[in-house]
N, C-alpha and C positions, 0 to 999 in steps of 0.2 A: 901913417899906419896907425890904425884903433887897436890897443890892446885890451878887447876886454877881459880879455881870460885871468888877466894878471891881478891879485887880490890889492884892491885897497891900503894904503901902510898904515898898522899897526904899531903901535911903542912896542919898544923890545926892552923887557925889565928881567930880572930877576926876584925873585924870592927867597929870602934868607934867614927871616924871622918869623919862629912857630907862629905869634901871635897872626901875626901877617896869616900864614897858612890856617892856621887854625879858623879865624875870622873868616877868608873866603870859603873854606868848609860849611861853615854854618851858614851862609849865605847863600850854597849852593853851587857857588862859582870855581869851586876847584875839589876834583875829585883824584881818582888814582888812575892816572892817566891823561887826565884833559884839565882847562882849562877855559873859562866861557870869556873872552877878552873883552867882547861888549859889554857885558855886565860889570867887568874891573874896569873897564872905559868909562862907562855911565858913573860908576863910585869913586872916578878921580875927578871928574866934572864936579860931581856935588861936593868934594873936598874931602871924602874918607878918607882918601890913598893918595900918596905923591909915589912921583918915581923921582928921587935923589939924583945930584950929578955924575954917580956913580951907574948909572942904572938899576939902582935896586928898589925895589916897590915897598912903601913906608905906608904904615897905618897911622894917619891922623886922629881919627877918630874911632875911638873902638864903640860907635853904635850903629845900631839897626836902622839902614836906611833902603826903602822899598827901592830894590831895581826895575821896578814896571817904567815905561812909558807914560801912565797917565798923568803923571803929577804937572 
């Protein structure tokens, strides 16, 4: 049986730290209501963001790094 209806898994993290919130703010990736997870996917790939063994999402790097696709 194909399930395609069923999405993809995602990491399930929290957020707990302004900076953290703040940072996806300015990034674009977290607004009042949503959240772009591909974009916080793409920024834990290049090492901005970890998620701790806690589950909570940590900013490593507090710089500006493009979420496009072309790099």
């Amino acid at each position: 049986m194909h399930l395609s209806n069923i999405p993809e898994k995602r990491p399930v993290f929290r957020i707990e730290d302004e900076t953290v919130k703040e940072s996806l703010m300015r990034r674009g990736l977290m607004g009042e209501g949503y959240i772009n997870l591909s974009g916080v996917e793409g920024l834990i790939k290049k090492g901005v963001y970890t998620i701790d063994s806690n589950g909570t999402l940590e900013l490593i790097h507090n710089i500006m790094v493009s979420t496009s696709s072309e790099e």
